[in-house]
N, C-alpha and C positions, 0 to 999 in steps of 0.2 A: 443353589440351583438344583438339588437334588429332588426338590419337591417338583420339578417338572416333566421328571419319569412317573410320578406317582399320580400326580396330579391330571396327567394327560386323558381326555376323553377321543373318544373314538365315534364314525357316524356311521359305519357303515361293519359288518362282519364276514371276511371274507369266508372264504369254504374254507372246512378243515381234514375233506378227503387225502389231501396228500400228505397230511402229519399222520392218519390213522394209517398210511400206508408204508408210510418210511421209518415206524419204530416197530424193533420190536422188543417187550416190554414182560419179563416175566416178572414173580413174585419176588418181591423184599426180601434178603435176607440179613445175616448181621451187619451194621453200620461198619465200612472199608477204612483200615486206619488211615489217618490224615496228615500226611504228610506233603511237605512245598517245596520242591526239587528249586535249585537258583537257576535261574536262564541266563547264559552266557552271549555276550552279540559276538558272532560269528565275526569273522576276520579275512578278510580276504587274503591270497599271500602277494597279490599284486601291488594290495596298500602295504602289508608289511616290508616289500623292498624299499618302497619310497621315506619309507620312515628312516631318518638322519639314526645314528649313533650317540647316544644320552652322552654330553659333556661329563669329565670323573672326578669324581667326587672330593671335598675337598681335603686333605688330611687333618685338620684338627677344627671342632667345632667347639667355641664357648658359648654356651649360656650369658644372657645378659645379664643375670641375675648372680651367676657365681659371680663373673665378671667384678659386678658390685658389692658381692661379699667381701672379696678379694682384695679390694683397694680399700675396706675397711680396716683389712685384720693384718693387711704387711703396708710400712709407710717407706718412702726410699729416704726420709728421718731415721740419722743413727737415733741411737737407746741413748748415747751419750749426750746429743746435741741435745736430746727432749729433756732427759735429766738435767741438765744445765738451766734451761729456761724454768723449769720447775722449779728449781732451787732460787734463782734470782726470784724469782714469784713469792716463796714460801718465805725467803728470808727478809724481802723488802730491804734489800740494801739499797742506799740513797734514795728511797723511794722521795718523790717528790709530787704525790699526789696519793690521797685518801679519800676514796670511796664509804661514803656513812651509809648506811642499812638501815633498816623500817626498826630495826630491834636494836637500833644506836650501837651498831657493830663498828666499828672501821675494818678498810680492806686497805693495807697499801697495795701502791704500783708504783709505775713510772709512766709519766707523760707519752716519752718519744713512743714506746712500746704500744701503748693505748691507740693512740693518734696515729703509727702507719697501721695496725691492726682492724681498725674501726675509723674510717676519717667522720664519719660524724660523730662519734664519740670525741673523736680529739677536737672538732670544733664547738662541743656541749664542753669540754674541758678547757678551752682556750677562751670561751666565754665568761668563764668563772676566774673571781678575783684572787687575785694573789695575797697569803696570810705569809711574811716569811718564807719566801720563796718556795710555798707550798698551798695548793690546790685542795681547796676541801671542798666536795660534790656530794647533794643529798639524791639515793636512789627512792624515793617514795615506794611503797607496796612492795618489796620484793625483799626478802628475809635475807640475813648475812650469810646462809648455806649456797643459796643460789648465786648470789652475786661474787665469792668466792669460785664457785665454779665456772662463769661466765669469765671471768679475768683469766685463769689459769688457762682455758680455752684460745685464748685470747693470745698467751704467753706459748702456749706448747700444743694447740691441738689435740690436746688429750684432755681425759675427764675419767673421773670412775663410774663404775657399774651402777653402784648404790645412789652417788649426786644425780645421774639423769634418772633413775627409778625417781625420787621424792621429789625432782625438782625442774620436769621435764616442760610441764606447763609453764613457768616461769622464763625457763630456758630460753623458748621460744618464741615468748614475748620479746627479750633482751633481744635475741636476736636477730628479730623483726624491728624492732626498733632503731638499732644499732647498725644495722645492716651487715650483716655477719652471715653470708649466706652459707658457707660450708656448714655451720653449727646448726643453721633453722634448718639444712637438709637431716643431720642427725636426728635431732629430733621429732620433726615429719616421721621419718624412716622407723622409729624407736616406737611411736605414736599409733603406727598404720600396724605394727609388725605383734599386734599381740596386747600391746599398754589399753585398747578401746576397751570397753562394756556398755554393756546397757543402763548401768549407774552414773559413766562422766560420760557418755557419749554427746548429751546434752550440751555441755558445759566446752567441751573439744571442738565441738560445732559451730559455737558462737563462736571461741578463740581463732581457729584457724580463718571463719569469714573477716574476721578484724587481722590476723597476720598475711592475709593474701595468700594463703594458702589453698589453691580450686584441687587437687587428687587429696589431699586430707577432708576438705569441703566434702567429697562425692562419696568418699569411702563413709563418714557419717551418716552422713543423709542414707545412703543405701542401709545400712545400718539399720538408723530409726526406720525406715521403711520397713524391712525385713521383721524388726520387732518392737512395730510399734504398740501393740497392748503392752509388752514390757515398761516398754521407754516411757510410753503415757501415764502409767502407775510410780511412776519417779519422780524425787523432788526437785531436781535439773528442771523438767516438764514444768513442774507447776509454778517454778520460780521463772521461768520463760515466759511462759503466758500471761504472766504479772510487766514483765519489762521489757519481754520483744513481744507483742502480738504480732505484728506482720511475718515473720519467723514462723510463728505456730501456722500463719493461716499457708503457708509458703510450704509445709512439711503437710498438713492438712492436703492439700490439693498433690502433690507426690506421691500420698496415699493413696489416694485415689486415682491419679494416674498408673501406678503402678499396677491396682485390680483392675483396671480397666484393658489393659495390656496384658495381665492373666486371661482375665476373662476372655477374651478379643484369640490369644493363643490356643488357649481348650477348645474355643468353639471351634478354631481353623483346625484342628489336630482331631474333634469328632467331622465334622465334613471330609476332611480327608476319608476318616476308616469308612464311612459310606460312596464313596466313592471308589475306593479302595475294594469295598465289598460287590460294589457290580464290578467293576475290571474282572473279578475272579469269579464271579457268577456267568459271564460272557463266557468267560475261558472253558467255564463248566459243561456248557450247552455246549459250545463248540466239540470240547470232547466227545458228549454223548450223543451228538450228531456225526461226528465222522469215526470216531475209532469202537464207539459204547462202550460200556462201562459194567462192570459184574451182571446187573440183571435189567439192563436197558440199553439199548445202541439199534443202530440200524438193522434191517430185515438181513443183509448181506455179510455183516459180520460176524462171528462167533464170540456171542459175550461170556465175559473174563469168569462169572461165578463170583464165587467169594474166597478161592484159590491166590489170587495178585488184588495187593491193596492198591488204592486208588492216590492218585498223586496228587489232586486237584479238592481241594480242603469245602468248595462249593458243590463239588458234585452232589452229594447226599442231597442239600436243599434244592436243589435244581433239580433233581431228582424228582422228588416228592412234590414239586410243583409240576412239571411234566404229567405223573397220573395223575393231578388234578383235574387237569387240565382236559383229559380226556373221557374223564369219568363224570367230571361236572356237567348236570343238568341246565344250567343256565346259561351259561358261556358266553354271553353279551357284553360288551362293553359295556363299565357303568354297574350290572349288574352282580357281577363276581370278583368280589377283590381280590382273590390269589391268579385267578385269572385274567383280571385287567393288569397285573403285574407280567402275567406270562408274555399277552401282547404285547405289553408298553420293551420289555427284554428281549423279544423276539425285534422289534422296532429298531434299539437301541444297536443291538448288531448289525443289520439292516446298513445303518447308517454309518459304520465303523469298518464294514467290509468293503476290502475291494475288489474280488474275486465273486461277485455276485452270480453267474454264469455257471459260475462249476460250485459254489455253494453248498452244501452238504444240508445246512439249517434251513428247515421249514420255512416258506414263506420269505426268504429273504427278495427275491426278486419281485415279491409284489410290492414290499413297502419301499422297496429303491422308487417303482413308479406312483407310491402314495405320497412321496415327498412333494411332486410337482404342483397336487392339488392344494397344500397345505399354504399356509399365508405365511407373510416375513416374518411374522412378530414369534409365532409359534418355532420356523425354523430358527430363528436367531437364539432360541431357548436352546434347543438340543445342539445346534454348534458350542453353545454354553458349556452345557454339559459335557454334551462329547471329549472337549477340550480338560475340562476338571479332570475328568475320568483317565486321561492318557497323562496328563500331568502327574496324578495319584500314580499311576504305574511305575512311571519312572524315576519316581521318586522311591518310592516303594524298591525297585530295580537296582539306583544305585545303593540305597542305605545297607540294601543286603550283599553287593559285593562288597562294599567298604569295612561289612562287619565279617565278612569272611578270610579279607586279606589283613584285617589285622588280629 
């Protein structure tokens, strides 16, 4: 909407005897340092009694995050009970069921153990025949390191540093499989927490969409997004695109969603600073209309010099468009573009004053009555704008106490 300050034509040029009468205007000197004082909104103290007294504060705050650290690293399991079940585990006393492994390992256990731990495990166990009152179960694809680790899990809720390092992938599965939800949460947790790259991120991706796993799912994909010329020069990638294509076209279009949604924020963040930039170009005029400024301001003032720097980071340009303004031979609508800018900014205040009567700025009282002649389509523009423009300020307004108070 910005293009409809720029863009505006004009049909008519009023007189300019009372702008040559209300400035006065010496020579330039050196450019006023630039500095943006923060505006405060006033307070009334009639509103500050009505305001209640802030409820106090609460004495101890956790973090949800320690929170979940914390129930990792103390269990209200003695050392002794976990020692026990480890030991029943490592020693396979009476065990009455053997787990075989991809690399013709056995693992004993014991049934009951299995079966309250994993009840679909104990009904895949309870499926299987009896050899001498002993259970022999083949795990297809998953190595004797893992499936040790999975049963001990199973037995004591503990596991070492190194087995979930090599064997987390697998882990996962078993545990999704099996239905082992405290272990898949370990894992996920172990997964998300550092284990990704850009080398398995691929291969994570597809596992976690087969375990049901949707914040491991998003934490990938955002991943591949983030680096996807990485990921795409991987041989995860190209092994995917041979056996999931719907997958690739699925990551493919997140790509593009994703720049799409850059692109779409940049543009909204340049719109802004032009908007941004008249809000503070108003302010500047307004200054050097009512108070003037080192070598410009009103007939009745006494301008500053170059003694006090200037507080208003547009005045210089507003400045400099001012003796344009007055010094330009042309001065038509249409025909001078730093001048059709002067109009269209002398306009734009115009419309944004409400004090139009005692108005200090040139010209505001005539375009208050140029508004009447103008058609809907035209006004419906500059309420556009006008609206951008005061949205940009306050935005602009709050970012800068929020960055003061903290």
């Amino acid at each position: 909407m910005a293009s409809a300050l720029c863009d505006y034509s004009w049909t008519s040029s009023p007189s300019n005897g009372h702008m040559h009468s209300s400035f006065d205007i010496r020579k330039s000197e050196k450019s006023p340092a630039k500095t943006l004082p923060v505006l405060e909104t006033p307070i009334s103290s009639s509103s500050q009694s009505k305001i209640p007294a802030p409820p106090p504060l609460p004495k101890l705050i956790v973090a949800k995050s320690s929170r979940r650290e914390n129930s990792l690293q103390f269990c209200g399991i003695p050392k002794e009970t976990r020692d026990m079940w480890d030991n029943l585990f490592e020693e396979g006393y009476a065990a009455d069921v053997y787990l075989i492994t991809e690399d013709n390992g056995t693992v004993p256990a014991h049934f009951c153990v299995l079966s309250i731990a994993s009840p679909v495990l104990g009904k895949y166990l309870q499926d299987s025949k009896l050899k001498d009152g002993v259970r022999y179960v083949k795990i297809p694809g998953v190595p004797n390191g893992a499936v040790c680790a999975f049963i001990r899990f199973l037995y004591s809720s503990c596991y070492e540093e190194e087995d979930m390092k090599k064997f987390v992938l697998h882990l996962l599965v078993l545990s999704h499989s099996f239905v082992v939800p405290l272990l898949k949460r370990v894992c996920m947790r172990y997964l998300e927490n550092g284990w990704l790259n850009t080398e398995n991120v691929i291969d994570v991706l597809q596992l976690a969409r087969q375990c049901d796993a949707p914040r491991l799912t998003f934490i990938c994909t955002r991943m591949v997004v983030r680096h996807f010329k990485t990921v795409a020069s991987t041989e995860g990638w190209k092994v995917m695109r041979r056996v999931n294509p719907a997958l690739e076209q699925e990551l493919l279009e997140a790509v593009v969603e994703a720049d799409s949604r850059k692109q779409e924020r940049q543009n909204k963040m340049e719109e802004k600073k032009v908007y941004l930039r008249l809000h503070k170009a108003i302010e500047a005029l307004l200054h050097i209309c009512k108070d003037g400024c080192s070598t410009i301001g009103p007939r009745d003032k006494m301008l500053k010099g170059g003694e006090v720097s200037c507080g208003f980071p547009a005045c210089k340009g507003v400045e400099m468009l001012v003796r344009h303004f007055f010094i330009c031979k042309t001065r038509v609508p249409g025909g001078c573009v730093q001048c059709k800018r002067m109009w269209q900014l002398l306009e734009l205040h115009s419309r944004m004053c409400d004090v139009p009567e005692s108005c200090n700025v040139p010209l505001c009282r005539h375009f208050k009555e140029k508004v009447r002649q103008q058609s809907k389509k035209d006004e419906a523009k500059w309420k556009l704008l006008i609206r951008k423009v005061i949205e940009a300020k306050n935005s602009n307004h709050f970012a800068a106490r929020f960055s003061g108070s903290s």
